[in-house]
C-alpha positions, 0 to 999 in steps of 0.5 A, a space after each residue: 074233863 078235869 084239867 091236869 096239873 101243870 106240867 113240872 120242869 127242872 131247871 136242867 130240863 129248862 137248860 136243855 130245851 125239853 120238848 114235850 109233845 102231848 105230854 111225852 117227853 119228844 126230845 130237847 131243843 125248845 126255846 124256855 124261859 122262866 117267868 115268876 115261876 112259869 116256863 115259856 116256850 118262845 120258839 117261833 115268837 117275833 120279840 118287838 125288840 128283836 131274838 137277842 132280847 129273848 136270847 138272854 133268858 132262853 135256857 134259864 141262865 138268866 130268870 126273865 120275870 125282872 126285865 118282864 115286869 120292868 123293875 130291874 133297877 135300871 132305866 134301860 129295863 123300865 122302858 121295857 115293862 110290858 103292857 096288858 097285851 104282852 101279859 096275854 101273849 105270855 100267859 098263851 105260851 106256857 107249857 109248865 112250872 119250874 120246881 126244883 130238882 129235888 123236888 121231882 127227883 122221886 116222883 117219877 111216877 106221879 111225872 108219868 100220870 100227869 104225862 098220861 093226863 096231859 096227853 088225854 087232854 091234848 088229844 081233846 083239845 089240839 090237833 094237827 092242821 091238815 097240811 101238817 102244821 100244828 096248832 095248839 087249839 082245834 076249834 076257837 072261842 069263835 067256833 072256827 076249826 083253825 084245822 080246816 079250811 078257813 076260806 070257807 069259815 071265816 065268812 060266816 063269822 060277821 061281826 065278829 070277824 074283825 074281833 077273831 082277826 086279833 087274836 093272834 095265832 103263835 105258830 110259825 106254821 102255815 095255815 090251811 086256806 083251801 080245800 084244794 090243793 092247788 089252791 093251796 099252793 098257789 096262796 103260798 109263797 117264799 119271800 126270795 120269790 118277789 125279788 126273783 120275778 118282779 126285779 126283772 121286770 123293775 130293771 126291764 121297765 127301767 131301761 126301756 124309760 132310761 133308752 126313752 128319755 135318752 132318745 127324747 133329750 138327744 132329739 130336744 133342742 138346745 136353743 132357736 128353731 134351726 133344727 141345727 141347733 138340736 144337740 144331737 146336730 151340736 154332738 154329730 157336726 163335723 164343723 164343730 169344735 170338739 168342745 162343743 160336742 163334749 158339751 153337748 154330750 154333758 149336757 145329754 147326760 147331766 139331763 138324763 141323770 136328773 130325769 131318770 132319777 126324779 121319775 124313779 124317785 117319784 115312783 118309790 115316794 107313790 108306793 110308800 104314800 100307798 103303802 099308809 093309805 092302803 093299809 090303813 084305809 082299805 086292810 084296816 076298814 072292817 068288812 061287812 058282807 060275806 065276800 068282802 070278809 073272805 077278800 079281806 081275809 085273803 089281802 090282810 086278814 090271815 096276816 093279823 090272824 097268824 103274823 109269824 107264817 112265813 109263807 104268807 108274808 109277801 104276796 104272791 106273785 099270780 094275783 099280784 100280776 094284776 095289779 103290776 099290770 094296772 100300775 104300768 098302765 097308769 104310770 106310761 099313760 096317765 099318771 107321767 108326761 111321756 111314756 118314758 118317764 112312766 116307765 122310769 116311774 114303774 120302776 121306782 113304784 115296783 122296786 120300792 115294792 120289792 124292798 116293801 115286801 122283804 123288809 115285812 119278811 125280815 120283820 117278822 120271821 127272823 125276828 124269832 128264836 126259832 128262826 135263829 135255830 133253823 139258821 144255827 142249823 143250816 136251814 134258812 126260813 122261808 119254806 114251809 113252817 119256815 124252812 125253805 132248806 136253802 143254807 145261806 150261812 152269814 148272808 141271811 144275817 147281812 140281808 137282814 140288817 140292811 133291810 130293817 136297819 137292825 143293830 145289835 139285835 134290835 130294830 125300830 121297825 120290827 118294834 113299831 111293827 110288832 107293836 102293831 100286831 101285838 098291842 095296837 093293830 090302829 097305829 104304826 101302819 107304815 113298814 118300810 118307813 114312819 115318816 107318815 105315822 109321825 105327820 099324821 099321828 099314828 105312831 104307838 105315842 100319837 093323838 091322832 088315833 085315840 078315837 080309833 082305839 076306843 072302840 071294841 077290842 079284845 082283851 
């Protein structure tokens, strides 16, 4: 089939947001911007420089094409010329051209053909996925049918599953993983659910350490092997001055503080030191064998295939169960002096986790113009395609900024991490922090991973 022409938008069409789906005109409320000429539907990308840096331009009341090439005359937009990858991700968003209003004014007619040949293509070319979400292809270059099950594709891709991972999906939709729809549930997740179950447990291993060290510092001596001498006897002592107890009781306090505050400390440094490691020696290693290319797929994989579904940006809970189990094993029995300060270290470990994943959360979906018109709207991100239907109004802003350091719409963090989405998956593998991509030269700008980004991409 020949392809049909462009579809034309007047800039009136662009100020309202025309949305047009398989070639008919569906209502208003898309998120356009013009670029030399192009018009772009940017609801649902995750700008590295935050919503507000497409905000500006969403509407047409500002032509985009200066601050995309980089030549607007002012330094601030130069540091903003877009790279080869951008270029390709715009070139994936076009829905149309801009004419000028007269130029469409009597040719409602041929509008109406082009329609009709634009709906005929679309219906050979797009389809629905089938949990509802939409996709704008059915079949890929790689011949997987992104409208079905992929769990059960992907295997079959080989060595070219890591080539098809970086090719990233737009859509804020939720892809389909299995056949059953237990499963399917079960693989996904709201981001307000990890903080829901996990803090519990954090504040639970917390306390119990907290009680344990408090106990072990009460019973440890002060001084000499006279039992007399320990500072619970000091505290307790009839006998004794008054300032002899208060101090024994500072001394109890001072000590705990210190320990509980070390340990907790320890346990959120392992998790960040994981965190790298993990995602950078063990997501970021390509498999080769079937079952390790569904297992990736299922741990890292899916996220780099599609970065903006919003119910598979945190990991969910059941299978993650397991590895929380392990972690308390390791830190009560093995990896701290005493189990107390295990417990503490638990704590730190999993509380930093918790942060870990709402911060990836914030990175991504809030940080799309689409997400902004579900906030405008009273529907919070989070549920499926992105709407949980909780409302939660200026909170959700504030959540926001103090998790990803954002200020005045922009943030370091969603830029170095969309970065690495969308330009350069072998840099910036930290999310909650860069200090190991800055030590260890994987920043956007470091030396350290030039070997890595030699090899095959796809352009």
């Amino acid at each position: 089939m020949a392809p049909s022409p462009p579809r034309s938008y007047t800039r009136q069409d662009v100020r309202d947001g025309v949305r047009v789906v398989k070639g008919v005109r569906a209502g208003v409320g898309a998120s356009l911007i013009v670029v030399d000429g192009g018009v772009y539907d940017v609801g649902g990308f995750a700008h590295p420089g935050g919503e507000r840096s497409l905000r500006a331009f969403v509407g047409g009341a500002r032509d985009a094409s200066s601050a995309f090439r980089g030549d607007g005359g002012r330094s601030s937009v130069r540091a903003h010329a877009h790279s080869d990858a951008a270029r390709r991700i715009l070139a994936r968003l076009k829905v149309g051209v801009l004419v000028e209003d007269d130029d469409v004014d009597d040719d409602d007619d041929d509008d109406d053909d082009d329609d009709a040949a634009t709906a005929s293509e679309d219906s050979d070319d797009a389809a629905a996925s089938e949990d509802g979400s939409t996709t704008t292809t059915t079949i890929d270059a790689h011949g997987v049918d992104l409208s079905k099950p992929l769990v059960a594709q992907v295997g079959a891709l080989g060595d070219a599953y890591e080539s098809w991972t970086r090719e990233p999906l737009l859509g804020s939709g939720p892809m389909r993983f299995f056949k059953s729809d237990v499963l399917e549930r079960a693989s996904r997740t709201r981001w307000w659910v990890v903080p829901t179950v996990w803090l519990p447990v954090a504040f639970a291993a917390f306390a119990r350490g907290v009680l344990g060290v408090v106990a072990a510092t009460e019973r440890g001596r002060v001084g000499g092997d006279d039992s007399s001498d320990s500072i619970a006897a000091i505290a307790g002592a009839g006998d004794r001055d008054d300032s002899d107890a208060v101090a024994a009781r500072v001394v109890v306090v001072v000590v705990v503080v210190v320990v509980v505050a070390t340990f907790f400390a320890i346990g959120a440094a392992a998790w960040s030191v994981g965190e790298y490691v993990f995602h950078r020696f063990v997501f970021h290693r390509a498999p080769r064998t079937r079952a390790g290319i569904v297992a990736h797929f299922l741990m890292h994989g899916c996220h780099h295939k599609s970065p903006m579904d919003a119910l598979r940006l945190v990991f969910p809970p059941a299978p993650w169960a397991a590895v929380v189990a392990a972690s308390w094993l390791a830190w009560t029995r093995a990896l701290a002096p005493t189990p107390a300060t295990g417990a503490i270290a638990f704590a730190g470990c999993l509380t930093a986790y918790v942060h870990y994943d709402c911060v990836h959360y914030f990175l991504h979906h809030d940080a799309t113009i689409g997400a902004i018109g579900e906030r405008e709207g009273g529907e919070g991100g989070g549920g499926g395609g992105g709407r949980s239907g909780w409302r939660w109004g200026p909170a959700r802003g504030w959540i926001r900024r103090a998790l990803i350091g954002e200020r005045g719409g922009k943030s370091e963090l969603r830029s170095t991490h969309m970065k690495h989405h969308y330009d350069d998956c072998d840099v910036s593998f930290g999310i909650t922090n860069r200090v190991l991509d800055r030590i260890l030269g994987t920043t956007p700008n470091g030396d350290a991973m030039k070997g890595a980004r030699a090899k095959a991409r796809v352009d």
